[in-house]
C-alpha positions as a printed NumPy array, in Angstrom:
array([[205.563, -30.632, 138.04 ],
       [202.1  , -30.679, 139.54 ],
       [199.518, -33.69 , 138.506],
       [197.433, -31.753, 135.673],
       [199.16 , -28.521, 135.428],
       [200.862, -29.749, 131.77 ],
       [196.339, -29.273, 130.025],
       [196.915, -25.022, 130.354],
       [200.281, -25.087, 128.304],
       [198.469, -27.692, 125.753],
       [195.493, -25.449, 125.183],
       [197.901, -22.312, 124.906],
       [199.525, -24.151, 122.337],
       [197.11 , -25.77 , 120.326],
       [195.378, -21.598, 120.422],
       [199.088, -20.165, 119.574],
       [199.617, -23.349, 116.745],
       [195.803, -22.31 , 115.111],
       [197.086, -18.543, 114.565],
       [199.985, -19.084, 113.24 ],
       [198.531, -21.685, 110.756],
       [195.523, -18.92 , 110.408],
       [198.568, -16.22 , 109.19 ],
       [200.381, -18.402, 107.199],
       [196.884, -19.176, 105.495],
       [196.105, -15.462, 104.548],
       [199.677, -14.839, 103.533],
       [199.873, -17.724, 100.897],
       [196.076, -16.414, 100.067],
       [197.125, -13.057,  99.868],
       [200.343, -13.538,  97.57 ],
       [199.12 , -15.554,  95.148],
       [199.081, -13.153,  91.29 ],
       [196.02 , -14.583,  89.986],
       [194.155, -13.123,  93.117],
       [192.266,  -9.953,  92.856],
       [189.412,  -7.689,  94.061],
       [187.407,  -6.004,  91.54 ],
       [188.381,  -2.471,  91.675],
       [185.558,  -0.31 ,  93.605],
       [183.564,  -2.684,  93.907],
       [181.414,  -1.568,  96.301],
       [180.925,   1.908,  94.646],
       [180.223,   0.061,  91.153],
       [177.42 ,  -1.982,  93.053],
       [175.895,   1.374,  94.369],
       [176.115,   3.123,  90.713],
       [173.978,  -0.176,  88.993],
       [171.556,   1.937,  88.145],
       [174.171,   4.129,  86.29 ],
       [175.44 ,   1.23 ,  84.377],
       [172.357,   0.035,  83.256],
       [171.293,   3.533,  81.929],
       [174.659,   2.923,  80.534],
       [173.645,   0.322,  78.53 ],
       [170.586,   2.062,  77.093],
       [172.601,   4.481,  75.775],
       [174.967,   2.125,  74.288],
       [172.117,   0.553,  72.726],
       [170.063,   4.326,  71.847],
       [173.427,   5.014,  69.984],
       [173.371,   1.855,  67.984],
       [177.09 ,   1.945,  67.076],
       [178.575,  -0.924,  65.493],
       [182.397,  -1.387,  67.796],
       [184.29 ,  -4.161,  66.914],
       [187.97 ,  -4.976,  67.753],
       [190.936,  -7.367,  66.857],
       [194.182,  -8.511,  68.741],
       [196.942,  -9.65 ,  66.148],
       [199.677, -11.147,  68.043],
       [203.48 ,  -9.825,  67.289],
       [205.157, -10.781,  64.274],
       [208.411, -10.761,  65.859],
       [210.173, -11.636,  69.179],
       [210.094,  -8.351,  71.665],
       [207.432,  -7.06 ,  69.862],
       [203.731,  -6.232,  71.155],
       [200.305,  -7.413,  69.876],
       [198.588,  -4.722,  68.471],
       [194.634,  -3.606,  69.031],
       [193.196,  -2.754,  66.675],
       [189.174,  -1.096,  67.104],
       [186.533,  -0.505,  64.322],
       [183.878,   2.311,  65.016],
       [180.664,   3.705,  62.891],
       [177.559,   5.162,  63.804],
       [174.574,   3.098,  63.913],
       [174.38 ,   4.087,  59.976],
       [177.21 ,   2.496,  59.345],
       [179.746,   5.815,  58.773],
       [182.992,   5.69 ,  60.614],
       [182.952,   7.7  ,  63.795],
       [185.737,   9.761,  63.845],
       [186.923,  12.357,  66.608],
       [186.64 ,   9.454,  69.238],
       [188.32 ,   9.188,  72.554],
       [189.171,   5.648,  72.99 ],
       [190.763,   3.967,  76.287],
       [190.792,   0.228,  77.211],
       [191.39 ,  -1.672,  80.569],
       [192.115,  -5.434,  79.422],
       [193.669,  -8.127,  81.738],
       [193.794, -11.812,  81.097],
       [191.88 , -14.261,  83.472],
       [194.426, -15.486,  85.188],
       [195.858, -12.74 ,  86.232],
       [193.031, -10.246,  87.032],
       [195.205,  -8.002,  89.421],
       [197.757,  -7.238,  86.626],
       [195.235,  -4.691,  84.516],
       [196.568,  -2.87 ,  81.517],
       [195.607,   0.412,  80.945],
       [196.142,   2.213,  77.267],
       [194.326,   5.094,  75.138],
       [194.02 ,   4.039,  71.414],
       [195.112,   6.308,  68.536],
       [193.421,   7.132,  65.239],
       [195.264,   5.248,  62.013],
       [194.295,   7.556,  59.815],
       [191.576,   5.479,  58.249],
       [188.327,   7.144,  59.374],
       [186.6  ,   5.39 ,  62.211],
       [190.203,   2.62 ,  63.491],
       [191.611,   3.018,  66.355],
       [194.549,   1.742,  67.303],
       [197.845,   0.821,  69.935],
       [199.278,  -1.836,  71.538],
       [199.256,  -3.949,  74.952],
       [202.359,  -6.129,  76.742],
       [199.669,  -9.063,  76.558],
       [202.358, -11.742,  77.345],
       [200.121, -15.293,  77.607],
       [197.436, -17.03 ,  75.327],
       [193.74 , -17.192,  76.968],
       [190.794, -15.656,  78.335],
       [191.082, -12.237,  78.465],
       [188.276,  -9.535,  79.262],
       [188.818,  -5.892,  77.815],
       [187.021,  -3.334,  78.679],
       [186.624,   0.016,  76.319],
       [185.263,   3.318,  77.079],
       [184.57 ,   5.389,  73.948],
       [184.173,   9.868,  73.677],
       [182.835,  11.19 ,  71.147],
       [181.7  ,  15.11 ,  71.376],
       [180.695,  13.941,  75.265],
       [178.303,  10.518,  73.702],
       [180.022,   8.182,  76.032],
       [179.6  ,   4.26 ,  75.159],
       [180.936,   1.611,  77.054],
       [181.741,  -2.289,  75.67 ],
       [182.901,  -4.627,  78.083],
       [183.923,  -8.008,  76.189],
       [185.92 , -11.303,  77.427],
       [187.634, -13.705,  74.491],
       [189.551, -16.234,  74.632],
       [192.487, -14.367,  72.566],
       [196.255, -15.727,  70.732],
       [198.472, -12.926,  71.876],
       [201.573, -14.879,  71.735],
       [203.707, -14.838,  68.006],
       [203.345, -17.439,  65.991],
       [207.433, -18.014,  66.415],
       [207.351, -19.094,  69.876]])
């Protein structure tokens, strides 16, 4: 071999080495659960303006929202929420359309979806989510009533797990 020919197949190597170190970054990046991209972002930063005349109306309508996770009581079983409604007088808003996106912190690409149910007693809501792990979790709740739309986005840290684990 020729005096100096042996630097082209170093730098091809040390170039071929730094993109296969590159891939295998973005693959261990990219497989990891607890990573996750806020869903539309981009079209959520263009509607601001909608979400902030969003929150007027939430706060026009003066509802009082509340809501409760109880964990399971048994194994296999799912904690229930649970969602309090009344108008800003205090009367129980019945007739309501209520869905919730919640997903714990963790795991913020794994998002449950689920559309709560009346009970029966004027103004609860109610249904239940495969939460599986203790911690922070945000939930997010869109409420219908007769087309008055209010929105309640709130993160707690929550016990989801039974009290027999």
């Amino acid at each position: 071999m020729k005096k100096g020919a042996v630097w082209p197949y170093l730098i091809a190597g040390a170039l071929a080495l730094h993109v296969v170190v590159s891939l295998i970054v973005v693959f261990i990046a990219t497989s990891d659960p607890s990573y996750a991209v806020e869903e539309d972002y981009y079209q959520k930063a263009i509607d601001w303006d909608l979400k902030r005349a969003q929150d007027r109306t939430n706060q026009d309508l003066g509802w009082l929202f509340e809501f409760e996770v109880a964990p399971p009581e048994r194994p296999g079983d799912q904690p229930q929420l649970e969602v309090r409604l009344a108008d800003a007088d205090g009367a129980p808003l019945t007739g309501a359309a209520v869905t919730v996106e919640a997903f714990h912190n963790s795991s913020s690409g794994d998002i449950l979806h689920a559309t709560l149910t009346p009970t029966g007693v004027p103004g609860v809501y109610q249904t239940t989510l495969p939460m599986q792990h203790n911690g922070k979790w945000e939930l997010r709740f869109i409420v219908d009533q007769g087309g008055r739309k209010f929105t309640s986005s709130e993160t707690r840290h929550l016990f989801v797990e039974g009290s027999w684990q």
